[in-house]
N, C-alpha and C positions, 0 to 999 in steps of 0.2 A: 282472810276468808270471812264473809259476812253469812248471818245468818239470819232468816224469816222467822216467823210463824208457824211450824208444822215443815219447816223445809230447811233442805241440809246441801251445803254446795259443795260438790267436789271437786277437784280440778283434776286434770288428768295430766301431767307435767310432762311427762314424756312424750306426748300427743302435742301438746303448741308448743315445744321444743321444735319439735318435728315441720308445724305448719310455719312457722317463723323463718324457713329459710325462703320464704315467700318473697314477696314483690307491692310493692303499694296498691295498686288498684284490683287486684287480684291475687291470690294465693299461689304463688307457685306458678305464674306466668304474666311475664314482665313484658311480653309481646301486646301488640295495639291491633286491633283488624277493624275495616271500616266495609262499609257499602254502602253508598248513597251517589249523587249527582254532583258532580260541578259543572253547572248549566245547563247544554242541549248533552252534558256525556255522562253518560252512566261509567261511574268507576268502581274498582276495589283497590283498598289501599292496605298494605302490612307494613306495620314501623314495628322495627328490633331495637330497642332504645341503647346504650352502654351499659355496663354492669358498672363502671366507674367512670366517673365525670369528675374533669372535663374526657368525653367522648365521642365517638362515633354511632350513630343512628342509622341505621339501613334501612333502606327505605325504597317499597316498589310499589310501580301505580301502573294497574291494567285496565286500559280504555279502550274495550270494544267495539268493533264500528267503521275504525278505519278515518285516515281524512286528516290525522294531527300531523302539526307542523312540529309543535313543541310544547314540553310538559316540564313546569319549572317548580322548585318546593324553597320554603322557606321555615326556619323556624320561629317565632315571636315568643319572649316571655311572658307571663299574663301581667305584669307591669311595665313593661313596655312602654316611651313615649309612644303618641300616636304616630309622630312625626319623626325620622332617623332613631327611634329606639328600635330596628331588627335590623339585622344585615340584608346585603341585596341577595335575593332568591339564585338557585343554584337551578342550575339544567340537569334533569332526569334524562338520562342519556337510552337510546334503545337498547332492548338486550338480543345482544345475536340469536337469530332462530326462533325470536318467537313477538311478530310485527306488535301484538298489544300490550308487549311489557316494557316498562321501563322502571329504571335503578339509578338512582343516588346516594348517596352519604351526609349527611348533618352533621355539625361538632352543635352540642349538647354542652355549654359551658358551665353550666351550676345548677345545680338540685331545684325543683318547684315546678309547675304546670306550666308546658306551653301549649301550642295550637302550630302544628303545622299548616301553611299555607300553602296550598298546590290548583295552581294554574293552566290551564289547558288551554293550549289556542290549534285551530284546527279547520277543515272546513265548512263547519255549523259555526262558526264562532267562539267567542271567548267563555270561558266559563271559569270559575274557582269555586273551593269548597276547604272548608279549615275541617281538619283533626285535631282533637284533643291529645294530651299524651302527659303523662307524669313519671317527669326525669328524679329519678331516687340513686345515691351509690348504695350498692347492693355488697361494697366490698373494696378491697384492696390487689391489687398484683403483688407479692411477694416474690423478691428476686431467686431465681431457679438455684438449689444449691450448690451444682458445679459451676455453675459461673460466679457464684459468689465466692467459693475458694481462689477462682484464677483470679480475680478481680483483688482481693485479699495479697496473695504471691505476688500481684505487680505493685500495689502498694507497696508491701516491704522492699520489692526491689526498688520504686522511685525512692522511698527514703532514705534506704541505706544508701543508694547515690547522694541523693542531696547531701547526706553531714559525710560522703568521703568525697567528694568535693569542696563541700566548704573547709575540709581537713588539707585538700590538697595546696586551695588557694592561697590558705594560712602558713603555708609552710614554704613554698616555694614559688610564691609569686612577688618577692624582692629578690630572689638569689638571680647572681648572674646564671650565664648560660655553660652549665660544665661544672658548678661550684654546687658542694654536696649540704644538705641544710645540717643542720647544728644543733644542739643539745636545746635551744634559746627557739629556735625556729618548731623543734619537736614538741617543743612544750604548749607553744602558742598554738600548735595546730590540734593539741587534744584537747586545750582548752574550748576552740572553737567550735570542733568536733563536738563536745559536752554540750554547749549553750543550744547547738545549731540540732541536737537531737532530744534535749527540753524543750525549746522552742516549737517543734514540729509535734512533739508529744503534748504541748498545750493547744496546739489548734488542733491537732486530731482530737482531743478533748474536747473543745467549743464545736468545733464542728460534729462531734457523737451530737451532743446537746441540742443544736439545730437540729438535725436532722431526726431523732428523737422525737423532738417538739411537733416537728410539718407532722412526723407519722402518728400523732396522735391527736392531732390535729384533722388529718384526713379521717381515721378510723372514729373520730367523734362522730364524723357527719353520715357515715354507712347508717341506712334505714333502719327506727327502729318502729314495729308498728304499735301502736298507740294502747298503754297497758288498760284493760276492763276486765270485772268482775261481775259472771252472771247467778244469779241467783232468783229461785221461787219465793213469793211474796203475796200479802195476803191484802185484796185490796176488796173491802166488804168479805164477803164469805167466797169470793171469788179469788181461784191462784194467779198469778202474776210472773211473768218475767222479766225479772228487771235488771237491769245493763248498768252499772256505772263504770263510768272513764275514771281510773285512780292514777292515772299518770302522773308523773310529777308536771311533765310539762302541760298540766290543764289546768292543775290546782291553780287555786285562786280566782280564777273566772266567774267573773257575775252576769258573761251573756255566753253564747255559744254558737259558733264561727263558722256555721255551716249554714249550706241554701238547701232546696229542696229540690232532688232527683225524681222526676214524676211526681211534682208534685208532694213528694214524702221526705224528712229528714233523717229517714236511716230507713233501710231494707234489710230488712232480716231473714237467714234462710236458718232452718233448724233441723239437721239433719239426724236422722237414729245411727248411733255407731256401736257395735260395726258391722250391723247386718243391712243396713242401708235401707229399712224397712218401714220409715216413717222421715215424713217432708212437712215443712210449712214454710210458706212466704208469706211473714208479717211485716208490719212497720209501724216499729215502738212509735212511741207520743214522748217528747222530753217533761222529765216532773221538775227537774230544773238544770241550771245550765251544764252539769255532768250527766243525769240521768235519766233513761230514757226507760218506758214502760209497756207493756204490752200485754193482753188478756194469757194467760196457757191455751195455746192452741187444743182444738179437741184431738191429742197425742197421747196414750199412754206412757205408765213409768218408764223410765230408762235411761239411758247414757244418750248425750247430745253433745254433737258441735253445732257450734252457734257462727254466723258468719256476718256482720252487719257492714254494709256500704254505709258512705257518708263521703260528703263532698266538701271539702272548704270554701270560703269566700274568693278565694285565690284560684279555684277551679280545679286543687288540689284534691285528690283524689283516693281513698285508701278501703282496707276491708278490716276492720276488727277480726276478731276470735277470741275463743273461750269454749271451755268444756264445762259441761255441768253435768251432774244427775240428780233426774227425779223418782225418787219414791212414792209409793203410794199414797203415804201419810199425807204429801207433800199436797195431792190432788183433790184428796177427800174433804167435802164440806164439814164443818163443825156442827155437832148435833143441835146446840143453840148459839147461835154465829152471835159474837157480841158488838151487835150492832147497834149504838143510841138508836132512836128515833131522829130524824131529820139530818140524818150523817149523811154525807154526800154517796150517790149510787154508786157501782163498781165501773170499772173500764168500761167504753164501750169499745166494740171488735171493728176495724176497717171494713167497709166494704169491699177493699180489696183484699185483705185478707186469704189465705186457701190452707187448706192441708190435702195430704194424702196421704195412705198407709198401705202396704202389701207387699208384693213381691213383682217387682222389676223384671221384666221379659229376660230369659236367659241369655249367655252371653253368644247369641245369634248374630249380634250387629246388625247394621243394614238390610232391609225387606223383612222386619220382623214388624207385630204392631199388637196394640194394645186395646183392651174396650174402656171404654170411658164413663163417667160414673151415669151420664144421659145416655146411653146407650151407643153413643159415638166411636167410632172404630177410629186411633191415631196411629198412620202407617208412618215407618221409619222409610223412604225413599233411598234406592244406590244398594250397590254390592260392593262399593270398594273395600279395601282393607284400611285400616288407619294405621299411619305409623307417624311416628315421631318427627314433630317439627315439619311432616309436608300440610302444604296449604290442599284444607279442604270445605266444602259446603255441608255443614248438615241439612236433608232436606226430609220434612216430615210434611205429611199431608192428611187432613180429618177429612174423614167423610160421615156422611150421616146415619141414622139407625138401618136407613132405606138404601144403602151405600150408594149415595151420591153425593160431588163433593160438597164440603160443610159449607155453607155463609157462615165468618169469623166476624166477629164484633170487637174493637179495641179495646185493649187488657191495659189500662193506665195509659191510654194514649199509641199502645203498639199491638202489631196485628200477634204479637207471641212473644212472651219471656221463656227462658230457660235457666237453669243451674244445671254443671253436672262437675262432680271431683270426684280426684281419685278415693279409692275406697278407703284407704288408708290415712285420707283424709291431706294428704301433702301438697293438692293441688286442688280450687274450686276458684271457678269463673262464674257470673253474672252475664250472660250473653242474650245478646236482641238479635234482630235480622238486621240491624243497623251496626252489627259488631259486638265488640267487647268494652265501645268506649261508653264514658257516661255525659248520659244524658245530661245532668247537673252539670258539669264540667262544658260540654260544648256550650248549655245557655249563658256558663259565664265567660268563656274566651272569645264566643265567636255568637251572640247573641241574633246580627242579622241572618246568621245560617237556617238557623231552627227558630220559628216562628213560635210562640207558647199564645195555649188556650186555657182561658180559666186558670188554675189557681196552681200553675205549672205545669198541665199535664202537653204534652208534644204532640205536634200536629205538624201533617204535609210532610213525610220524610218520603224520601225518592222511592226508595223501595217497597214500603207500603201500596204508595201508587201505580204503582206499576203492575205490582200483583194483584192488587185491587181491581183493572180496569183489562187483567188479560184474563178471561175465561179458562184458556187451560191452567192458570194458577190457584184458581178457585178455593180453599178451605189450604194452600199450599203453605207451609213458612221456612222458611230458609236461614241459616247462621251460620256465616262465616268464620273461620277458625283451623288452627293447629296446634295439635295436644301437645302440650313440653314435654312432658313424662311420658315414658311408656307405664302398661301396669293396666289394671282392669277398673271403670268406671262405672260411674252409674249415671244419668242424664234424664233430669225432669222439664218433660216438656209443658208450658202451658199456651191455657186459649183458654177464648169466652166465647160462651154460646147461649141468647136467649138469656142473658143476664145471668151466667155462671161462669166460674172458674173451673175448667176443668186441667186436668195434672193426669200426666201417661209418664209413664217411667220403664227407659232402657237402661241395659248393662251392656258393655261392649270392651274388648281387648284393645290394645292400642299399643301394636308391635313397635321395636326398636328402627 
């Protein structure tokens, strides 16, 4: 544990005990959700990766519209030749009963970021559109205990065959036919007997050993996510959140192997636990190649989980965690800050930056809505009920103080981010109307998809446009998605309006 200036870090152990049964790119949901265009076709894509690789990937692609011949998927690693480094793409086959769905399978051969490639041919013409996706083992299959007993029972029984045949061979495989074996014969046959059940008792031994080795070998490679320590820090008279990577496998580094998702090298949500009652989305600055830094949001004292994205160079994709608490002491300026003269100033804040504090619309669900801090009313759109693992659209819509709907201005290049996890903290997503994938991650696997403006931030995504130029979607935002967990949530929604971040915050159930 490290310690500041006026600040004390606590961990909460049984709390990231708890978020570590997580998933790389997300907390506690290992699913991929897309929405965007390949070509003249508006699609929605869900990828279920394997929990152990080498695996199976499920994989469904809904292209509305009508008019497809054929819808084919492929997976590529991000090292890839360009040329024969993927296999030939596989046919998304239709699913009975329902004309715009279709389903495939992927084998997923080794851990790392790939880019699914899915192609559409039909009669508007051809189209493709890569998804991002980050293959992690999450785990091992452990043989079921009744079949390891039977499996056990037939072993002994093959062996004790094997040495009472090698016993039999020994004895009676010179005697004639009718001719009883002999004292000379019995002896040869227990001796064989002996060699031939050490023998068997040495490769069962080597082979424990191998096999031993694969399984620990595999269980090396099960995800682990990337160990950090957050802590309050005093940078000028100002408090500080500072994040360092202490993992072993970072030590040593003297640059740091990450690109920029919107533009930013880590996203940070900072959530109040466990009343859910305070939010920010920051994004630290690195002060060097482990550690990353960021003003204290304007948050009162308390307990936090912290949740930072971060993308690798490989388009590899993951979420930190970490629990902190702050005290008072922690936030409180120094009566005479000891500050030289000509010391460099404190942090400055992102403009994109937000916080929010209150209380979360009750657990109303769907048709409930929030005011915003401009006077904006943000409606929760839909009555359905949410349950576990079905695909659904969140669809929220702003309207203005005058309730009409909002003109929405792009939040880091998207017309709306969100967060929402469980309360309990076991599950949090980062989710756009473009899904749950990251932006970083598509600019590096599939770079001609997503066009970049300026200094990373994303432009031209399908769905944006579209919403953009239909008047009834007007102040509308949309995210696709399906809750892993059941359990009761909480979901902050954001937009920009007029050059602000505004943040609405629902609670909602999410039946089995």
């Amino acid at each position: 544990m490290r310690r500041g200036r006026g600040a004390r870090l606590l961990r909460g152990a049984a709390l990231v005990a708890g978020l570590y049964v997580a998933t790389a790119g997300h907390v506690g949901s290992n699913n991929v959700f897309f929405a965007g265009e390949a070509g003249p076709y508006p699609v929605s894509v869900v990828i279920r990766p394997p929990e152990v690789i080498p695996g199976l990937a499920e994989i469904s692609i809904r292209v509305p519209g009508g008019g497809i011949d054929r819808v084919t998927v492929r997976p590529v690693r991000w090292d890839a030749a360009p040329e024969g480094g993927a296999p030939p793409p596989d046919v998304a086959a239709p699913v009975a009963g329902d004309p715009e769905l279709y389903a495939a399978e992927l084998w997923l051969m080794t851990v790392g970021a790939y880019r699914v490639e899915i192609a559409v041919e039909g009669s508007r013409g051809n189209g493709e559109v890569s998804v991002p996706v980050t293959s992690v083992m999450l785990g091992v299959r452990d043989l079921p205990p009744g079949l390891g007993w039977i499996l056990l029972a037939l072993a002994i029984l093959l062996v004790a065959g094997g040495v009472a045949l090698s016993g039999a061979a020994a004895r009676e495989s010179q005697l004639q036919p009718g001719e009883a074996a002999g004292s000379r014969q019995l002896r040869r046959a227990r001796i064989t007997m002996a060699a031939t059940a050490v023998g068997v008792a040495g490769l069962l031994y080597l082979g424990n050993l191998w096999w031993e080795a694969v399984d620990r070998d595999a269980r090396s490679g099960i995800f682990a996510r990337l160990a950090v320590e957050g802590a309050i820090v005093r940078v000028g008279d100002a408090p500080a959140l500072e994040i360092a990577i202490t993992d072993p496998a970072w030590r040593g580094r003297d640059w740091s192997p990450l690109v920029p998702d919107h533009g930013k090298l880590m996203h940070m949500f900072v959530v109040g636990a466990p009343g859910m009652d305070a939010f920010a989305h920051v994004h630290p600055v690195p002060v060097d190649s482990a550690t990353f830094r960021v003003p204290w949001p304007d948050l009162p004292p308390g307990e936090y989980r912290i949740y930072g994205d971060i993308v690798y160079e490989s388009g590899f994709a993951q979420t930190v965690v970490d629990t902190i608490a702050v005290d008072a002491a922690a936030l409180t300026p120094p009566e005479a800050p000891d500050v030289p003269p000509g010391a460099p100033a404190g942090l400055l804040r992102d403009a994109d930056d937000s916080t929010w504090t209150g209380v979360a619309v009750g657990l109303s669900g769907p048709g409930s809505e929030v005011r915003l801090d401009d006077g904006s009313i943000l409606e929760w759109r839909g009555d359905q009920e949410l349950r576990v693992d079905e695909e659904t659209v969140l669809a929220f819509r702003v309207w203005d103080p005058d309730e009409k709907p909002a003109r929405l201005e792009p939040y880091m290049g998207m017309r709306s981010h969100a967060a929402l996890t469980r309360d309990d903290g076991a599950v949090f997503v980062h989710l756009h109307p473009a899904g749950t994938i990251s932006m970083g991650s598509l600019q590096v696997l599939a770079p001609d998809v997503l066009p970049m403006a300026g200094a990373g931030v994303e432009a031209g995504l399908a769905a944006d446009r579209r919403a953009a130029s239909n008047s009834d979607a007007v102040g509308v935002v949309e995210f696709p998605f399906a809750f892993p967990q059941p359990g009761e949530y909480t979901i902050w929604v954001q937009v920009k309006r007029e050059g602000r971040v505004l943040t609405g915050a629902f609670q909602a159930r999410v039946l089995e």
